[in-house]
N, C-alpha and C positions, 0 to 999 in steps of 0.2 A: 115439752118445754118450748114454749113459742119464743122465738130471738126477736121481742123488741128495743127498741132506742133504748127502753128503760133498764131492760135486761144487760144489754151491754154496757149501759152507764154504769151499772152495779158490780159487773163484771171488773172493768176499768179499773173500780175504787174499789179494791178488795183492802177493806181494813188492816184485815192479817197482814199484807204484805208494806215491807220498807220503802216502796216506790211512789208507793202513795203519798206524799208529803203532807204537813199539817196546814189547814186550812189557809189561805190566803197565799202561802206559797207556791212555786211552778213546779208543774205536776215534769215528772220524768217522761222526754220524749221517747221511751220508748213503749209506754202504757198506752200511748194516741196513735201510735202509727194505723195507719188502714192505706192496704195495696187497692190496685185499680184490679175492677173486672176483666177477665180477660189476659191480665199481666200478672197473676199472685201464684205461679206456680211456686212451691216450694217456698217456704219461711212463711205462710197464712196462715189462716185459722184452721182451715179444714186439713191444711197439713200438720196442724197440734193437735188436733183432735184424731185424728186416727195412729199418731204415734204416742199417744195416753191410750186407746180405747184398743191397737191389734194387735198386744200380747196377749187380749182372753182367748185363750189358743182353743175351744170346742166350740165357739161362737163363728158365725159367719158374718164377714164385715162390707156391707152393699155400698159401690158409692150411687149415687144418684144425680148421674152428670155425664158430659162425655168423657171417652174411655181413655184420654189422653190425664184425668185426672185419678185415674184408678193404679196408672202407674207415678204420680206420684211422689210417695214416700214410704209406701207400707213393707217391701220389700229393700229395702235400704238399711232397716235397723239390725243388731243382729241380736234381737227379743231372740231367746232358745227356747224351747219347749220340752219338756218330760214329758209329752203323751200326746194327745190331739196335736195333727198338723194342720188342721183345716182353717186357722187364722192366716196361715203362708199362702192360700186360696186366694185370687184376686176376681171379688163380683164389680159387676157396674151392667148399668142399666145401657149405656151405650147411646144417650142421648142422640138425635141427628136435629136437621132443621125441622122436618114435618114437628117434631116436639115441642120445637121451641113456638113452632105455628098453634099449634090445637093445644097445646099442653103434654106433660110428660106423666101425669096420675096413672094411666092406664098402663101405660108399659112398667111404671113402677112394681104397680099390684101384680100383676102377673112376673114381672121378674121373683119378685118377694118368696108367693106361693111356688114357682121352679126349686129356687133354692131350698125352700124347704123340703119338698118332697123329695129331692135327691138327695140331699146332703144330710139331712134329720139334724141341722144344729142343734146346740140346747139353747139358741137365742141368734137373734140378727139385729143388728146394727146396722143401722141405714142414714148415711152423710147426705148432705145437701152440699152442693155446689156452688159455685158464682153463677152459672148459668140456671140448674134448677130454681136457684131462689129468685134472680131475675125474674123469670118468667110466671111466678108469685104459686109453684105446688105447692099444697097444701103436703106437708110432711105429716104432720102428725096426725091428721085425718088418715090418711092412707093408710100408716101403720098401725094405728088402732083397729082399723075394718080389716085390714091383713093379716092383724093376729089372733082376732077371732078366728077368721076363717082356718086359717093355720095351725094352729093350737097351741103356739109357742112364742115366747114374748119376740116382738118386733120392735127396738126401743130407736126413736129417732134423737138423729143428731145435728142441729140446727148449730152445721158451721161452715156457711160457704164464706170462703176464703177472703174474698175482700172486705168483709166486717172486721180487721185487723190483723194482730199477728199471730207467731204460732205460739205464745207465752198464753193466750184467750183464747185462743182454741185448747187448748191444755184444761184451761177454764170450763169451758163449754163442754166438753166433757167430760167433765167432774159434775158440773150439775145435771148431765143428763141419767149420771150413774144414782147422783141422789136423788131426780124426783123417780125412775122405774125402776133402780136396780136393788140398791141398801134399804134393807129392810122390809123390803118383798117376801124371805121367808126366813124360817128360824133353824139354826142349826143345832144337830142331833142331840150335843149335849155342848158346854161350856166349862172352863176353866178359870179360878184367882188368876191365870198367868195367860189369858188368850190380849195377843194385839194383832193392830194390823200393818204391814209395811207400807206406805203410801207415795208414788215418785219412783219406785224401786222397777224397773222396765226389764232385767234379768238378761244386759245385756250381756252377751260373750257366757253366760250362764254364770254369772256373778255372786247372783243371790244363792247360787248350791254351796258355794265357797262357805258363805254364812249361816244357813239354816242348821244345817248340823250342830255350828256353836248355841246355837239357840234348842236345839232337841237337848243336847248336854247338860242347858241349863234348866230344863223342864218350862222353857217356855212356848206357848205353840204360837206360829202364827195362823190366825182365824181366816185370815185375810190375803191376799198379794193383790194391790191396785199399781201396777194390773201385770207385771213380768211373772209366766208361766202362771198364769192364774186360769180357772175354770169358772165358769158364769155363777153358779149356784153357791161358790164360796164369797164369791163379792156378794149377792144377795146376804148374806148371811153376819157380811162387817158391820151391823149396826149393836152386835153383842161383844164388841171387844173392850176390853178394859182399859188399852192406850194404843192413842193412834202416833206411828215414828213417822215423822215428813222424811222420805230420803234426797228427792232432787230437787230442794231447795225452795222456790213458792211456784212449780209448775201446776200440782194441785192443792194449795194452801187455802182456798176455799172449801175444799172437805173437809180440812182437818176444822178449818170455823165452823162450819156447820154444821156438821156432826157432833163438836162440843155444844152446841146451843140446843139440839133439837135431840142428840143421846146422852149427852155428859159424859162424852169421852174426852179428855186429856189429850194434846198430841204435843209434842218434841219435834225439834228440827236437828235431824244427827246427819253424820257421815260414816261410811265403810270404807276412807279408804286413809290408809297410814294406820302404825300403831294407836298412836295417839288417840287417834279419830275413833278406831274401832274401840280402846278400852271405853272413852267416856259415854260412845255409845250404850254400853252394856250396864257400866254403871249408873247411867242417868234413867233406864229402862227399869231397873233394878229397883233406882230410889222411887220413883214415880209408884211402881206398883207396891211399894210400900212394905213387903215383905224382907223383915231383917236375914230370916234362911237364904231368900233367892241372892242376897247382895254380899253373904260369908259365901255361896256358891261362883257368883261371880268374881270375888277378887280370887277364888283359887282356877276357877279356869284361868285368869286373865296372866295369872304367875305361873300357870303350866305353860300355855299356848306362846307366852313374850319370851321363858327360856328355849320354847324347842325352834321358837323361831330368828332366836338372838344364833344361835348355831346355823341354821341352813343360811341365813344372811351373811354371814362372815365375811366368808370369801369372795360375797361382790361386794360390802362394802372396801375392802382391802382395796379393790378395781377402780370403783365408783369413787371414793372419797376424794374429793375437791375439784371435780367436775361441775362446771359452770353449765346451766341449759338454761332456755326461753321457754318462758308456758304460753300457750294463747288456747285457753279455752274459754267457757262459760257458765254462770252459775255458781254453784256449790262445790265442783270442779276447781274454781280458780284457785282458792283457798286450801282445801285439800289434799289436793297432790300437792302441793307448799308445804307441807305436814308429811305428807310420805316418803318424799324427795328427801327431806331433812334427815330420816329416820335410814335414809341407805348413804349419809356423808354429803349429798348431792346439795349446791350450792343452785338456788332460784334466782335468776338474777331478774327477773322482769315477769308479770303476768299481765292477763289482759283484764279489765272490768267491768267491758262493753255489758254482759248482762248480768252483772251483779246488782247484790240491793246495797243498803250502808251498810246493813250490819257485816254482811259477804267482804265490801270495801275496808270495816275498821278491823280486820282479822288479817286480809291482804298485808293491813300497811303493819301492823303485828307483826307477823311472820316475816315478811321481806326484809326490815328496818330500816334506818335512813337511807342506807345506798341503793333500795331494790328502784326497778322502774315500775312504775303504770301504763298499762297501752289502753288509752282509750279508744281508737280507732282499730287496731288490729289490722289492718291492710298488708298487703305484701311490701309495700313500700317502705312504711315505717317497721316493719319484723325485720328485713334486711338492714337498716337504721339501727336498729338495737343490736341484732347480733353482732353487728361489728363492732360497735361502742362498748357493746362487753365481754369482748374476744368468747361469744357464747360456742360449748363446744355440740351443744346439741339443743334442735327444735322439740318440744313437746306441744301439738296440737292436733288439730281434725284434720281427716285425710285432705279437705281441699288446698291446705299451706306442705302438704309434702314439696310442691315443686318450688317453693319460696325457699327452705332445705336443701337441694336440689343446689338452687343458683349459688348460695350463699357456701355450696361444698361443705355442710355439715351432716349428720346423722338426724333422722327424723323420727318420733313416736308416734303412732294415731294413738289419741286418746280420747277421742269422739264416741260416738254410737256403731261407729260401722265399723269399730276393731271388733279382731278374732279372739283376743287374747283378755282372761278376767282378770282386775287390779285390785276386786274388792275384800276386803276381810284380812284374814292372816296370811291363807294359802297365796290370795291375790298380791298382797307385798311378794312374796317369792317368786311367783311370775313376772310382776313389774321387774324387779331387780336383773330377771336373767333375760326378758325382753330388751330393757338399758343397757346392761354390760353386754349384748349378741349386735347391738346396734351402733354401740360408741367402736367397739375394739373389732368392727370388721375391719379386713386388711381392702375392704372396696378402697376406703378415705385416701389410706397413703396412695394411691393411685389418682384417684379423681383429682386429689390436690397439686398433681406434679403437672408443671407445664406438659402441653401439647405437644408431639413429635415436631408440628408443622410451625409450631412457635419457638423449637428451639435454634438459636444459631448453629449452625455447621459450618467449621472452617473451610476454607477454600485453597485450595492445595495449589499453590501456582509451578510449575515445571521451573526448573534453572536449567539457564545455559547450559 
C-alpha cells in the first residue's frame, strides 16, 4: 500500500466513522492533527500502527527507522499471548547517518532475510518511520523482493509517524492487513456461526474471559484482529459471517470494507458491564439470524447474570454509593459508565476527548443532567472536578495516577498497560474486587491525615 496525500485524505474521511461531519461542516480536530518529524514519539501514526498490528504473536514485527523508535510502544501494552512469544521480540533495522546519506534499502533487505532465517516467522511486518520515509525508501519494493527471496510473506506498513495521529495509524494498518493479509488463503473448513472480533487487542488477556461464552454458544471466532491472534487466521477473516467492532472506530475501516468487497455485516459492541456484554451476544445472535443460537443465548445470559448477581454481592454492599471520575478514551468512556452502574457505583464525570457523537449521546444518557464532561482531561481540570464532586476515586490510564496521588484519592488504571481483565462476566468480578481492594485500603485514612511536621504541638512553658 503506497501512503499517498490521497491515501491519507481517504483514511481522514472514513465514512463509517462519527467524526467525520456532513459535508460543509467542520471536520473534528482531532482527524487533522499531523505531529512534526522528529517530535511524534508516541500518540503518531506508527505508534497506532504497531499497537493494531503486535498482538499477531507468531509474526515478527521490523521497525525500519532508528532504534529509539522500536522502543516506542510495542512493549508497553499488556497484548497476552497463548503460545508464540516472538511478537514480545523488538526488531529494527537501526538506522544511523550513513543511511540517511546513501539510503536505508540495503540494510533493510538484509535485516528482513536475518530475521527470517533465525526466527522462521509465519510473517514480517515491516513499519516505516518519520526518518525512513523522509529519506524516500521505497518500502514496499523491498519487501516484495524480500519475500520472494525469503519465502514468507513480508507485508509493509506505511506509517511513519508524522502523517498524523495514532487513531490513522490504527487506520493504516487495517488497510495494510486488507490489501496482503485477508483473504490470502482459505480456511479448513467454515461454520453458519464463524465471526471475527475486530478492535479486540486481548489486553490483560481479556478476550479468554470471553471466548469460552462464545464456545458455550457454539459460536466460533474465525478470526482475532489482532489480540492473541496467529497470521494464518487473520488471512482467513475474509469467510466470516459477522464482523463485531470491539474498540470502537480504531479499525472501523475494515469493518466498511470488508462489508463492501465480502458482504460481511459488522456491529460495534462492548465487553465491559453486564449490560454491555448481554446485548453484545444478543445482537450477535440476531445478526446471524438463527432463532436456536438466540433461545441459546438468553439461557446462557440468565445462567451467567444469576451466578454472577451472587459473586458481586458482597462488593456491591461495599461499593454502592461511591462517587469516582472516569477519564479515559473511546468506547471506554461510555462503558465503564455501564459497569460502574451495575456494582452501585455512581460516575460523576467522564472524559470525551476521543469519542465520536454516537460514544458523546450514550455519555450524556448514562451520566444524566448532573454528570460532568471533561473535554480536555489535563491534570488540572481532573483535580477541578474531583473536588467539585467530593469524587472518592480516579478511574483512568496509568499516566493520571499521580493527579490521584495529589488529589489523596484511590486510583484505577484502566488503560492498556493494566495487569488486571475488566471484560466479559468474569471481568465485572475482577473490576469489583480490583475497586473495593482500592477504595477500602487503610493507605487513604493515613495519607489524608495532616503531616507530623504540620501538626501543632503545644509548648509547655515551666511556672514559677
Amino acid at each position: 500500500m503506497k501512503l499517498t496525500q490521497g491515501k491519507i485524505n481517504e483514511l481522514l474521511s472514513e465514512s463509517a466513522c462519527e467524526h467525520n461531519h456532513k459535508k460543509g461542516e467542520k471536520k473534528n480536530k482531532s482527524c487533522t492533527q499531523v505531529a512534526q518529524p522528529g517530535a511524534a514519539q508516541g500518540g503518531c501514526a506508527f505508534d497506532g500502527a504497531m499497537i493494531a498490528m503486535v498482538p499477531i504473536t507468531d509474526a515478527a514485527h521490523l521497525v525500519h527507522g532508528p532504534i529509539a523508535c522500536a522502543g516506542n510502544s510495542w512493549g508497553s501494552r499488556g497484548s497476552l499471548s497463548s503460545g508464540p512469544m516472538l511478537y514480545k521480540m523488538g526488531f529494527t533495522t537501526d538506522m544511523n547517518e550513513n543511511d540517511v546519506i546513501f539510503g536505508g534499502e540495503k540494510r533493510l533487505y538484509k535485516a528482513i532475510q536475518e530475521v527470517a532465517q533465525r526466527y522462521s516467522p509465519a510473517a514480517i511486518f515491516v513499519y516505516l518511520t518519520c526518518v525512513s520515509a523522509l529519506i524516500g525508501d521505497d518500502l514496499d519494493a523491498v519487501c516484495k523482493k524480500a519475500s520472494e527471496k525469503a519465502g514468507i510473506p513480508v507485508i509493509p506498513v506505511n506509517s511513519p509517524g508524522f502523517v498524523g495521529s495514532k487513531n490513522l495509524g490504527n487506520r493504516i494498518s487495517g488497510e495494510s492487513l486488507l490489501d496482503y493479509v485477508v483473504g490470502s488463503r482459505e480456511p479448513e473448513y467454515t461454520t453458519p456461526y464463524d465471526i471475527n472480533l475486530i478492535g479486540e487487542y486481548n489486553i490483560a488477556g481479556e478476550m479468554w474471559g470471553v471466548l469460552p461464552i462464545f464456545e458455550k454458544l457454539g459460536i466460533r471466532v474465525l478470526a482475532k484482529i489482532t489480540g492473541d491472534a496467529r497470521y494464518d487466521e487473520v488471512c482467513t477473516a475474509h469467510r466470516a459471517k459477522l464482523n463485531v467492532m470491539i474498540c470502537s472506530k480504531a479499525l472501523i475501516n475494515m469493518g466498511r470494507k470488508m462489508e463492501e468487497k465480502y458482504g460481511i455485516p459488522y456491529i460495534e459492541e462492548s465487553f465491559y458491564g453486564v449490560d454491555d456484554m448481554n446485548r453484545c451476544l444478543r445482537n450477535i445472535a440476531a445478526k446471524l439470524g438463527c432463532p436456536q443460537l438466540q433461545a441459546r443465548v438468553e439461557q446462557v445470559i440468565a445462567e451467567e447474570t444469576e451466578k454472577l448477581n451472587v459473586e458481586l454481592q458482597p462488593y456491591r454492599d461495599r461499593l454502592t454509593g461511591k462517587r469516582v471520575v472516569l477519564n479515559t478514551g473511546g468506547v471506554k468512556s461510555w462503558s465503564i459508565i455501564s459497569a460502574a452502574k451495575d456494582l452501585g457505583i455512581e460516575v460523576c464525570a467522564t472524559s470525551t476527548k476521543k469519542s465520536t457523537e454516537e460514544d458523546k449521546a450514550k455519555i450524556k444518557e448514562l451520566l444524566g443532567k448532573d454528570g460532568v464532561t471533561l473535554e480536555k482531561g489535563n491534570a488540572q481540570e481532573l483535580l477541578s472536578v474531583i473536588a467539585k464532586t467530593k469524587a472518592d476515586m480516579l478511574i483512568a490510564g496509568g499516566r493520571n495516577q499521580y493527579t490521584a496521588l495529589k488529589a489523596r484519592i484511590p486510583f484505577l488504571d484502566i488503560n492498556q498497560e493494566r495487569h488486571h481483565p475488566y471484560a466479559g462476566y468474569v471481568g465485572m468480578v475482577e473490576m469489583a474486587r480490583e475497586l473495593d481492594e482500592a477504595l477500602h485500603s487503610p493507605i487513604w485514612a493515613q495519607v489524608r491525615k495532616p503531616a507530623p511536621w504540620d501538626t501543632q504541638v503545644p509548648v509547655l512553658v515551666a511556672e514559677d
